[in-house]
C-alpha positions, 0 to 999 in steps of 0.5 A, spaced: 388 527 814 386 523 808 380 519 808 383 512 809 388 514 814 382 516 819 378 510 818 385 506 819 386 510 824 378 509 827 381 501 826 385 500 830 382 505 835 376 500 835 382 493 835 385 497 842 380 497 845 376 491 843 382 487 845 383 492 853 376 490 854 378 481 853 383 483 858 390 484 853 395 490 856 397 495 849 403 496 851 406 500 843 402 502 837 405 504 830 412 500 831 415 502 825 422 500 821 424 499 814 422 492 814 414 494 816 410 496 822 406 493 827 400 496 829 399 494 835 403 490 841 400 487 846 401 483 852 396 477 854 399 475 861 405 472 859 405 472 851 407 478 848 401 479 841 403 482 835 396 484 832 395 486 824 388 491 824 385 491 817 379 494 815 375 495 809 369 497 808 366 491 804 367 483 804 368 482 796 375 478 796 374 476 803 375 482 807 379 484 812 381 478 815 384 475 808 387 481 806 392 479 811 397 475 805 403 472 805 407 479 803 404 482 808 406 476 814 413 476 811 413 484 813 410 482 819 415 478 821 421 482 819 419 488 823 417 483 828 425 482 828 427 488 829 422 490 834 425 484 838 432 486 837 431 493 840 427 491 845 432 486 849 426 485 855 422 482 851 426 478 847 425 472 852 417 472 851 413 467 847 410 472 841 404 471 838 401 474 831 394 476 831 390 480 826 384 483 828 378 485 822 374 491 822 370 489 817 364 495 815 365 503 816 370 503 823 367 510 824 360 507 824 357 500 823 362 495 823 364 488 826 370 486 829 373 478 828 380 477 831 384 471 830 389 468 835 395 466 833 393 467 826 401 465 823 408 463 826 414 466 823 418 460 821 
């Protein structure tokens, strides 16, 4: 496994069990079609939570939390879609997009930011 994996890896780890501690249920992890993957799905009482984690190591170019760009929602939405599609008992949910920011070494020192309902797929 390639260094950047395994801090990916440690990532979303460290989002999982951030998230668990603020009372989310992670119900799927990696969900991945052609369109995209989700890197977290989440139930949040009522609401299903589609969660982006982003890591890196260092703040230049905004870090974590703005790397998560317009290409990159409209991947999200799509596999979001197919997510939906082939998972009938979910599909009657409210869904919400979050994006969690690991930003520093995951493996190590590290700050967590988490934005709720961070787009909307229009």
């Amino acid at each position: 496994m390639t260094r950047a994996l395994s801090q990916g890896r440690c990532a979303e780890d460290l989002a999982a069990a951030f998230l668990a501690a603020r009372g989310l249920e992670l119900l799927a992890r990696n969900v991945r079609c052609k369109a995209g993957e989700i890197d977290l799905v989440c139930r949040d009482g009522a609401i299903l939570v589609l969660i982006e984690v982003r890591q890196r190591a260092r703040s230049d170019f905004g870090g974590a939390l703005a790397s998560v760009g317009a290409l990159k929602r409209r991947k999200l939405i799509r596999a979001a879609r197919f997510f939906l599609h082939t998972r009938p008992t979910w599909r009657r949910c409210i869904v919400r997009f979050d994006v969690v920011g690991v930003q520093g070494n995951p493996c190590g020192t590290h700050e967590i930011a988490w934005i709720r309902d961070a787009f909307r797929a229009t």
